[in-house]
C-alpha positions in Angstrom: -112.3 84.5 -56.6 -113.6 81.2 -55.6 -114.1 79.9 -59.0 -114.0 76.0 -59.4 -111.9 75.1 -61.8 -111.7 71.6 -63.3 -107.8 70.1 -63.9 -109.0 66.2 -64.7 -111.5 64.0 -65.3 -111.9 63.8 -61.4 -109.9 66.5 -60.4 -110.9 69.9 -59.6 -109.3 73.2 -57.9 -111.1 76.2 -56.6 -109.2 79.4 -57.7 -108.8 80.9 -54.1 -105.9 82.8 -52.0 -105.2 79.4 -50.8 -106.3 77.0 -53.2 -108.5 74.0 -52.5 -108.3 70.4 -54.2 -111.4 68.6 -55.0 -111.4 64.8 -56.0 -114.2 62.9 -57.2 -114.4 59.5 -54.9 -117.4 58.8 -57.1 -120.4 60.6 -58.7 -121.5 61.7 -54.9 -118.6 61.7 -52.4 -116.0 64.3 -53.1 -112.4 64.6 -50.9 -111.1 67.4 -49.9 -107.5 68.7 -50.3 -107.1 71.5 -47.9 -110.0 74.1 -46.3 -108.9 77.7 -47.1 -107.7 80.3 -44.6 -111.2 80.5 -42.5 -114.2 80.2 -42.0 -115.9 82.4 -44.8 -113.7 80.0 -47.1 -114.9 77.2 -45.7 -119.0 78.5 -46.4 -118.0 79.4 -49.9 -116.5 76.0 -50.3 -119.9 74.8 -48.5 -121.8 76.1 -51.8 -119.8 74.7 -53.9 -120.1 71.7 -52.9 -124.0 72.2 -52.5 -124.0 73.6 -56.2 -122.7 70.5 -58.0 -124.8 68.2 -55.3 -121.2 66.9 -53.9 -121.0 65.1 -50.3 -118.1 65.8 -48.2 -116.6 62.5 -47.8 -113.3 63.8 -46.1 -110.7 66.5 -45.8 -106.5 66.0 -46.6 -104.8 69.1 -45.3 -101.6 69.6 -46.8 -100.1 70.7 -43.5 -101.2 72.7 -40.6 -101.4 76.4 -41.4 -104.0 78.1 -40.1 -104.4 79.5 -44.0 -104.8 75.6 -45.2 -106.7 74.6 -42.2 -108.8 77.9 -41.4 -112.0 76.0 -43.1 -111.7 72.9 -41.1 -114.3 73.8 -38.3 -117.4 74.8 -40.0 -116.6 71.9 -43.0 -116.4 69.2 -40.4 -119.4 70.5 -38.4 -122.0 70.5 -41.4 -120.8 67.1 -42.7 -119.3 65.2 -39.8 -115.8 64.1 -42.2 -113.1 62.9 -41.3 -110.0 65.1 -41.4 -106.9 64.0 -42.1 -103.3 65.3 -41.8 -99.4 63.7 -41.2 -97.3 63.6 -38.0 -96.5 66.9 -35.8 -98.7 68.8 -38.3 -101.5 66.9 -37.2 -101.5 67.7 -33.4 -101.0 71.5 -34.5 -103.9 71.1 -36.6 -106.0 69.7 -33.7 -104.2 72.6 -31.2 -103.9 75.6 -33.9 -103.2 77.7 -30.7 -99.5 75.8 -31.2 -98.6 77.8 -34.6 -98.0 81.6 -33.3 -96.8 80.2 -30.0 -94.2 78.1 -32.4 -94.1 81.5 -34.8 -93.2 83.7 -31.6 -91.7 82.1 -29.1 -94.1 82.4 -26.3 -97.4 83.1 -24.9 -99.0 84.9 -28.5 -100.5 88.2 -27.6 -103.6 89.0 -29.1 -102.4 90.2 -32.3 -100.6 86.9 -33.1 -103.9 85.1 -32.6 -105.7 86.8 -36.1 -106.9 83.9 -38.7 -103.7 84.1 -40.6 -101.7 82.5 -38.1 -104.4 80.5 -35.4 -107.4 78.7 -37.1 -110.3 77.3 -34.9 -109.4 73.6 -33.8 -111.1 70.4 -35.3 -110.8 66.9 -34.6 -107.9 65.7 -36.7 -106.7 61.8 -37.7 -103.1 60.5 -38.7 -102.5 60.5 -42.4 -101.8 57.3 -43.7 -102.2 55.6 -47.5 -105.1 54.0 -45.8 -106.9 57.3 -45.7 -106.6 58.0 -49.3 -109.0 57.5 -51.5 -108.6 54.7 -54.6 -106.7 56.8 -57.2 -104.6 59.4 -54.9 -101.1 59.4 -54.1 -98.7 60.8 -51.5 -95.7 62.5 -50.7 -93.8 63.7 -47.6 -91.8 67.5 -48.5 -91.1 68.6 -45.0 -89.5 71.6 -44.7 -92.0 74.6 -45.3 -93.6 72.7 -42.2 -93.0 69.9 -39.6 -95.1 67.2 -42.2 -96.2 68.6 -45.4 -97.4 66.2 -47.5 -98.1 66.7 -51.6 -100.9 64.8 -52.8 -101.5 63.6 -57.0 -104.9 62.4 -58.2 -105.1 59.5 -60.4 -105.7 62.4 -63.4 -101.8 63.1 -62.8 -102.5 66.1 -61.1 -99.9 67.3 -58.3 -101.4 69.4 -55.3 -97.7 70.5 -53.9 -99.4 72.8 -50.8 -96.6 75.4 -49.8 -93.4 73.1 -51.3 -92.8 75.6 -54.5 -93.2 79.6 -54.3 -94.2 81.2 -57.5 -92.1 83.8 -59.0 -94.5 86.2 -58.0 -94.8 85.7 -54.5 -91.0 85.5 -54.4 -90.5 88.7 -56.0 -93.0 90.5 -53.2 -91.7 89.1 -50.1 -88.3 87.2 -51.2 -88.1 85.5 -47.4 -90.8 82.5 -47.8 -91.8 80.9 -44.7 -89.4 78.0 -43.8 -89.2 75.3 -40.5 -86.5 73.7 -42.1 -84.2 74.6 -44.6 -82.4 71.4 -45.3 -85.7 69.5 -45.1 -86.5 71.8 -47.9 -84.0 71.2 -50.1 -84.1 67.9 -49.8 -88.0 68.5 -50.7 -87.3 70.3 -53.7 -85.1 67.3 -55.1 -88.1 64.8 -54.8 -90.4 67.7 -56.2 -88.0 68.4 -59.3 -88.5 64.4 -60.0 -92.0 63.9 -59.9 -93.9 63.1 -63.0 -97.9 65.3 -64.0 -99.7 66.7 -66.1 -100.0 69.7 -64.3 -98.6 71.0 -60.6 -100.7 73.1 -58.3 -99.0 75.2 -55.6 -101.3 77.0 -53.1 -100.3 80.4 -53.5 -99.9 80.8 -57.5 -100.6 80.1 -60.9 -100.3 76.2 -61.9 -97.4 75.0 -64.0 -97.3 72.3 -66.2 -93.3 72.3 -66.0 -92.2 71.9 -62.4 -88.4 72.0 -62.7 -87.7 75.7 -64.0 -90.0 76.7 -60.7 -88.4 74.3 -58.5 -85.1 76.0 -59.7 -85.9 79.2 -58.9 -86.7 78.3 -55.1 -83.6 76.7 -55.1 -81.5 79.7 -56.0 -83.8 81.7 -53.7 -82.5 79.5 -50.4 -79.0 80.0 -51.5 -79.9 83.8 -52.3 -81.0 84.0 -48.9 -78.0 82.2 -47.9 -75.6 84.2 -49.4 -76.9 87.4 -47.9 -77.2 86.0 -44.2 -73.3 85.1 -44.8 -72.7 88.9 -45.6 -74.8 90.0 -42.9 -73.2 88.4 -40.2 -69.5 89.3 -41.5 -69.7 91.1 -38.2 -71.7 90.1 -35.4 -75.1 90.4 -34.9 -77.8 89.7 -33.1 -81.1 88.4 -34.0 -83.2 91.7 -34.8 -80.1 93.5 -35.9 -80.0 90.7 -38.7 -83.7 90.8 -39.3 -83.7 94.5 -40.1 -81.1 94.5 -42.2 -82.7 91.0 -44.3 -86.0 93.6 -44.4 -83.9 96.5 -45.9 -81.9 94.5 -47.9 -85.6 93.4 -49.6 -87.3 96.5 -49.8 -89.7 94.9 -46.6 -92.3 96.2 -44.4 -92.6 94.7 -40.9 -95.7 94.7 -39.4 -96.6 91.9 -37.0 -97.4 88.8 -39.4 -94.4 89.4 -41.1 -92.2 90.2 -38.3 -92.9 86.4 -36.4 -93.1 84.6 -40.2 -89.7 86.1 -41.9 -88.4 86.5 -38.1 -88.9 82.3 -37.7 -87.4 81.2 -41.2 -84.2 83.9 -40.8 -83.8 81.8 -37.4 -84.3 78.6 -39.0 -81.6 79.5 -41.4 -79.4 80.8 -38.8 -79.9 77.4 -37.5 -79.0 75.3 -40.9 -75.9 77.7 -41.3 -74.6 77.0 -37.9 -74.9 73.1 -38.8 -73.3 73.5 -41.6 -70.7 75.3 -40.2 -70.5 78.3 -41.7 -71.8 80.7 -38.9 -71.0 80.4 -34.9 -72.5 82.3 -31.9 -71.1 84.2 -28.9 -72.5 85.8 -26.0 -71.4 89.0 -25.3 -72.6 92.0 -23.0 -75.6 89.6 -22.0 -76.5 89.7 -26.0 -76.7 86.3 -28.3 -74.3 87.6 -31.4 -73.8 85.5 -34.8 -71.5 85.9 -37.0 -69.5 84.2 -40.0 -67.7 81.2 -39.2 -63.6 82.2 -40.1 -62.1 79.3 -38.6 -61.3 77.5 -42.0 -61.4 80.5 -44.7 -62.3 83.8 -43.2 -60.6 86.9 -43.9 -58.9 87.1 -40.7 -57.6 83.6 -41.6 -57.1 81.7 -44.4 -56.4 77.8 -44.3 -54.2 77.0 -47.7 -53.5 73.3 -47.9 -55.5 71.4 -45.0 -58.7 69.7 -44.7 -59.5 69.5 -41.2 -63.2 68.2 -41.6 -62.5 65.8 -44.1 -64.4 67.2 -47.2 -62.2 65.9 -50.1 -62.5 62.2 -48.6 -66.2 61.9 -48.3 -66.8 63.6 -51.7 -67.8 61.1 -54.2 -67.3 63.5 -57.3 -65.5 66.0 -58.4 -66.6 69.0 -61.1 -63.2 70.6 -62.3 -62.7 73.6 -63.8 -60.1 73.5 -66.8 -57.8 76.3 -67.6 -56.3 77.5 -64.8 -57.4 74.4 -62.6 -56.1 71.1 -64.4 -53.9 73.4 -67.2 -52.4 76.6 -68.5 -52.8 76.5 -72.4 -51.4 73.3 -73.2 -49.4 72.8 -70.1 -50.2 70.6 -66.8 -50.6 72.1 -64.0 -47.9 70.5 -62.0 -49.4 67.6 -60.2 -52.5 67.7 -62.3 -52.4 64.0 -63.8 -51.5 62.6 -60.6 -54.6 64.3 -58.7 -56.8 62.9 -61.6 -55.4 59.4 -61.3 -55.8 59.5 -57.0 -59.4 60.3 -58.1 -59.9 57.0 -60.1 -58.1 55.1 -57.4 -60.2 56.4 -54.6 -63.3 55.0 -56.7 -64.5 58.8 -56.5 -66.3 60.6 -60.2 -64.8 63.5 -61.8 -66.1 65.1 -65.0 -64.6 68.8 -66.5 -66.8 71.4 -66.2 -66.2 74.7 -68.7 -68.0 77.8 -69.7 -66.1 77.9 -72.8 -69.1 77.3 -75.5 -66.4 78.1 -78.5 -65.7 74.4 -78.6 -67.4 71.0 -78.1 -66.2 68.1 -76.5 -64.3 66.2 -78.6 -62.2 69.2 -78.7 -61.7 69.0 -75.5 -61.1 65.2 -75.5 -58.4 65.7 -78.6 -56.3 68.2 -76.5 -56.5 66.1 -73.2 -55.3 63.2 -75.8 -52.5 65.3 -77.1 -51.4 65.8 -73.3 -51.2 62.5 -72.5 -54.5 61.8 -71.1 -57.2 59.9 -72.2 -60.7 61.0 -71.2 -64.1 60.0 -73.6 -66.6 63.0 -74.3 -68.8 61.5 -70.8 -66.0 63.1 -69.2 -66.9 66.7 -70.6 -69.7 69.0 -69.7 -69.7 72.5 -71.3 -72.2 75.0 -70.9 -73.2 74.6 -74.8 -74.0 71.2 -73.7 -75.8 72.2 -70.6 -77.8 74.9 -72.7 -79.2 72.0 -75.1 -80.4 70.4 -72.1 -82.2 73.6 -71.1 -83.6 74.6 -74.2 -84.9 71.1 -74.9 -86.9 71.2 -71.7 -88.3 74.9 -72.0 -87.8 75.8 -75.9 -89.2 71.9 -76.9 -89.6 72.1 -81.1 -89.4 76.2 -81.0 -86.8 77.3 -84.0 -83.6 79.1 -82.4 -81.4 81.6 -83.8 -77.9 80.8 -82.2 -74.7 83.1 -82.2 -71.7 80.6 -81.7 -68.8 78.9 -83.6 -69.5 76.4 -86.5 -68.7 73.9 -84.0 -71.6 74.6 -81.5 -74.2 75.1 -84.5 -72.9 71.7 -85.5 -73.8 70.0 -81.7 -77.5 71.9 -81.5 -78.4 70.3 -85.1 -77.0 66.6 -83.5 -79.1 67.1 -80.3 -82.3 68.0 -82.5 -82.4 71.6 -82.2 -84.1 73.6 -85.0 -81.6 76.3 -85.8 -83.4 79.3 -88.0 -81.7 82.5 -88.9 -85.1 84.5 -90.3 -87.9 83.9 -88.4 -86.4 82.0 -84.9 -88.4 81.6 -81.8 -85.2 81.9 -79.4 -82.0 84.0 -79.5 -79.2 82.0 -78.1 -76.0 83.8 -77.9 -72.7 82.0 -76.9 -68.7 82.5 -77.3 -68.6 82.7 -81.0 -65.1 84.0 -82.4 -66.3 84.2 -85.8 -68.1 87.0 -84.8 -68.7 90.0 -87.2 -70.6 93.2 -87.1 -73.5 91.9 -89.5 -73.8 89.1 -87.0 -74.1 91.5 -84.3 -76.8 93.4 -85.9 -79.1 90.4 -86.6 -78.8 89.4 -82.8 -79.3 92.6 -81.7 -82.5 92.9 -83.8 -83.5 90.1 -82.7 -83.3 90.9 -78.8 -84.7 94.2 -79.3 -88.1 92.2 -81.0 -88.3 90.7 -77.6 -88.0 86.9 -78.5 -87.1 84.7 -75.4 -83.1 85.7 -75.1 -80.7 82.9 -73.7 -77.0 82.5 -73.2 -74.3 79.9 -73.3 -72.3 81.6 -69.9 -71.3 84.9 -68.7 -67.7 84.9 -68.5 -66.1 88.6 -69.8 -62.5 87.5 -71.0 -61.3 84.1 -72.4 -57.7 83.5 -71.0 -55.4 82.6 -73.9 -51.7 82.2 -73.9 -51.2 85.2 -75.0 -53.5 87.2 -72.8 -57.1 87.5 -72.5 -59.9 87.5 -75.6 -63.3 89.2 -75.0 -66.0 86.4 -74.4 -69.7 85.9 -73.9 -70.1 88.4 -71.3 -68.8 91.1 -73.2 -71.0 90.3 -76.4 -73.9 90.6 -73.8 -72.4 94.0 -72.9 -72.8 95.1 -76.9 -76.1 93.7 -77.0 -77.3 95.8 -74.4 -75.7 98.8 -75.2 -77.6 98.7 -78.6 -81.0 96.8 -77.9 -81.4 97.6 -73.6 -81.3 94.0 -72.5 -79.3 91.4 -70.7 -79.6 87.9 -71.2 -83.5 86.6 -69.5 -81.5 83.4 -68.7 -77.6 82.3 -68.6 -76.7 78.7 -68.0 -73.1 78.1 -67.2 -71.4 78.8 -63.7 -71.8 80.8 -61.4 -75.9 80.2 -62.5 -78.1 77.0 -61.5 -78.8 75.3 -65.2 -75.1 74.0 -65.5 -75.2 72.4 -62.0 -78.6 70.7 -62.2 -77.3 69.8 -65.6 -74.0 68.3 -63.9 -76.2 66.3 -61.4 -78.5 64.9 -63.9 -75.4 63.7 -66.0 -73.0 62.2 -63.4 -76.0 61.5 -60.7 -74.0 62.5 -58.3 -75.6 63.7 -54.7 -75.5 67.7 -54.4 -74.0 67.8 -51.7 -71.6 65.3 -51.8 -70.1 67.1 -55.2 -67.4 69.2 -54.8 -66.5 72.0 -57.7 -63.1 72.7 -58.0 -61.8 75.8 -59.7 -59.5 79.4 -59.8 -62.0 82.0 -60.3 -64.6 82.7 -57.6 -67.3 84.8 -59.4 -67.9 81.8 -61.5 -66.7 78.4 -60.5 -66.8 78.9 -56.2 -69.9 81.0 -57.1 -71.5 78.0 -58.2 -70.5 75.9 -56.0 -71.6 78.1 -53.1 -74.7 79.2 -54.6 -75.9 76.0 -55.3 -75.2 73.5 -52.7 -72.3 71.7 -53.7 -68.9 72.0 -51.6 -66.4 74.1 -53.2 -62.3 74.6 -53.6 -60.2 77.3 -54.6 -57.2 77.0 -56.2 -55.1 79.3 -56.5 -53.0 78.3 -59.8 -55.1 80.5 -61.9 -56.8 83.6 -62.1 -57.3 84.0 -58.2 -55.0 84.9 -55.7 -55.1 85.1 -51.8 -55.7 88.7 -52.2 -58.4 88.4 -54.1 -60.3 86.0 -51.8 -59.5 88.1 -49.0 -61.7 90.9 -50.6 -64.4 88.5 -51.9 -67.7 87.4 -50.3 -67.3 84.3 -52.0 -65.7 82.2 -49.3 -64.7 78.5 -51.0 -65.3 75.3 -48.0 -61.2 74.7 -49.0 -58.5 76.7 -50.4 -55.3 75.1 -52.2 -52.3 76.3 -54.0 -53.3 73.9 -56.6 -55.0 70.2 -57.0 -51.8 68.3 -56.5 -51.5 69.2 -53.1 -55.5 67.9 -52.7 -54.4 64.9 -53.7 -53.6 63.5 -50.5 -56.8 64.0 -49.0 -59.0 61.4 -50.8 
């Protein structure tokens, strides 16, 4: 613990519970990135410093938390630096007496006022550019606090502070301290587009890839999301909801954890209420919340409308296929028309399918034979979106892949080594020329323990003449035989297709709306990743079933030619 650990040429990190940047201004003067969580942290720090003959030329705190700050005191008062830190998150650094009385609510009792949440007070300046030394960068990712700021030294190193939660940490205590939720996200986008060698959170283990990790705090928020909308299918007030977000996680309150996941479940309450999918009532003298039914509850359910205006200010459109635009080779009625309103309206729209079995010039071949004349930019498949992912995670590692000739033939054109003796990967997707020697080699394979990825997770494959067993049903056999599941699946209702979809049509998140008839995958992702979503019910969903769901679609219509008049 403590250990200094050097990341560049001029960049260091000490290895700490909180950890600590250190930049070389020059062969003397060091800066400071962060203090640790008190004042023992900042006298180890001190020695440091001493040990490598290092002046203290100036501090950047991240933000204002007393477990980033806690050093500030004693490191200011044995070298007189300056300390620097950005907007509101400056004045709580200057009054730290501000967090717990922020974190509770009131006057902190004297439990509240332990290191972890109140540091000792030092004089604090604005952050500016001007107050960075000559080879540092900055970044503004609110949302974990009022101003948090992400520094990078000129070594390409990223200190991100408290903007990304390990997998570790989320795993422990799931609800991560949050001001602002849609700050966050909004956080996460910029954080997912940065460019380093290597990226440092304060809690964790440094990453050289930042977008798998950004990802997974992603899908926690919507995680988290999803749960508070099932929690408050009744009402409920405020430590009714808490308790049941700490059993639902396997939590233990005590009185840190109580005001931290107690203040982010309130700041999601908060975001959910703006977004309109919870309300509040006051009843017997009590503040209730509860799930917003107006639109699409189960005691109500809106089919046709579009009060709020949704459709219009969408700017792209993800559309499921069978089921949503057609039924084998058959239109849905209205279906042409609602694509060509899309066109008109000067919105996107691209088709977005699980089915891996085929590529997509198939797709654009049977769209042809229809009457409608779409080009392969038009088509995004999860076989697509799982080249994308293995070429950012799997890089030059030989993969073994279960799927149709026509899928083996797309990973060789995208550049991806495809091995069947000694493979890196197992990649299994909707392959109908399956047999039971195929089945034994991939289940080999799994059981060896090689990284194990899949195309979707869809059970059945509608057909005209009924349903086929699909991807999620070879996953079933896999497991029955060799005990394991998928590590990763990329098509809907999971993350990997929709970041994939963003990156290709650069649309906004939430200005895309997915459109599609089966909730557990197509409003699934939509809901569970921050894009709007529609139900339609000319497919494999019915009112019934939605009633019964806790997937509750923004919009529900019989089908997309009646949408077609809200653009």
């Amino acid at each position: 613990m403590y250990e200094l650990i050097q990341a560049g040429e001029r960049t260091y990190y000490i290895d700490c519970p909180s950890k600590i940047g250190i930049y070389k201004i020059d062969e003397e003067r060091v800066c400071l990135i962060d203090s640790g969580n008190d004042k023992d942290a900042g006298k180890k720090v001190w020695k440091i410093l001493e040990a490598n003959g290092w002046k203290l030329d100036r501090i950047l705190n991240t933000h204002s938390h007393a477990d980033h700050i806690g050093g500030n005191y004693f490191l200011q008062q044995k070298s007189g630096c300056n300390i620097y830190c950005a907007g509101t998150d400056r004045i709580l650094a200057e009054h730290p007496l501000l967090e717990p009385v922020m974190l509770y609510g009131g006057s902190p009792y004297k439990e509240l006022r332990n290191k972890f949440l109140c540091a000792q007070p030092s004089q604090v300046q604005e952050l500016t550019e001007e107050a960075l030394p000559e080879g540092m960068e900055m970044l503004r990712i609110d949302g974990h606090s009022f101003a948090m700021t992400a520094f990078r030294t000129e070594d390409g190193i990223w200190f991100v502070a408290d903007g990304l939660t390990v997998e570790r940490i989320m795993q422990k205590y799931h609800v991560s301290f949050l001001y602002d939720v849609a700050e966050f996200l909004n956080s996460l986008d910029k954080l997912e587009k940065l460019d380093g060698r290597m990226f440092i959170p304060s809690h964790g283990e440094t990453v050289t890839q930042i977008a798998p990790l950004v990802q997974r705090n992603r899908e926690k928020v919507y995680e988290i999301q999803a749960a508070l909308r099932e929690i408050c299918a009744v009402p409920r007030g405020g430590e009714e909801i808490l308790k049941a977000v700490f059993d639902r996680y396997g939590l233990t309150m005590d009185t840190n954890q109580y005001v931290l996941v107690g203040s982010t479940i309130r700041s999601y309450l908060s975001w959910m209420k703006e977004k309109g999918e919870l309300e509040q009532e006051f009843a017997d003298n009590r503040l209730l919340w509860r799930r917003k039914e107006s639109a699409h509850g189960k005691e109500r359910i809106l089919v046709n409308e579009d009060r709020g205006g949704l459709l219009r200010e969408a700017d792209c459109f993800a559309l499921d296929m069978d089921g949503t635009i057609y039924l084998g080779e058959q239109w849905i009625d209205g279906a042409k028309e609602f694509l060509a309103r899309i066109e008109a309206a000067g919105k996107k729209y691209v088709f977005l399918t699980n089915n891996s079995s085929k590529n997509p010039g198939v797709y654009v071949e049977k769209l042809r034979r229809m009457g409608w004349e779409a080009d392969k930019d038009k088509i995004v498949t999860s076989g697509q979106a799982a080249i994308a992912y293995l070429k950012k995670h799997y890089a030059g590692k030989r993969v073994f892949l279960l799927g149709n000739p026509m899928l083996k033939e797309e990973f060789l054109e995208e550049g991806i080594l495809l091995e069947e003796e000694q493979p890196e990967v197992v990649v299994t997707a909707f392959d109908t020329t399956l047999d039971y020697e195929k089945m034994c080699r991939v289940c080999d394979l799994v059981r060896s323990g090689l990284p194990y990825i899949a195309t979707h997770p869809d059970h059945n494959c509608p057909t005209e003449t009924g349903f086929i067993p699909d991807a999620g049903a070879i996953h079933a056999f896999i497991h029955a035989s060799a005990g394991r599941y998928p590590d990763r699946i990329i098509g809907k209702p999971n993350g990997d297709i929709v970041d994939y979809l963003l990156e290709r049509t650069g649309a906004e998140r939430d200005r895309t709306v997915m459109v599609g008839d089966r909730l557990y995958t197509d409003i699934a992702a939509g809901v569970n990743h921050g894009l709007k979503s529609v139900l339609v019910l000319s497919g494999e969903a019915s009112l019934e079933d939605l009633e019964q769901s806790e997937v509750r679609p923004d919009l529900v219509f019989d089908s997309v030619k009646e949408m077609g008049e809200f653009l």
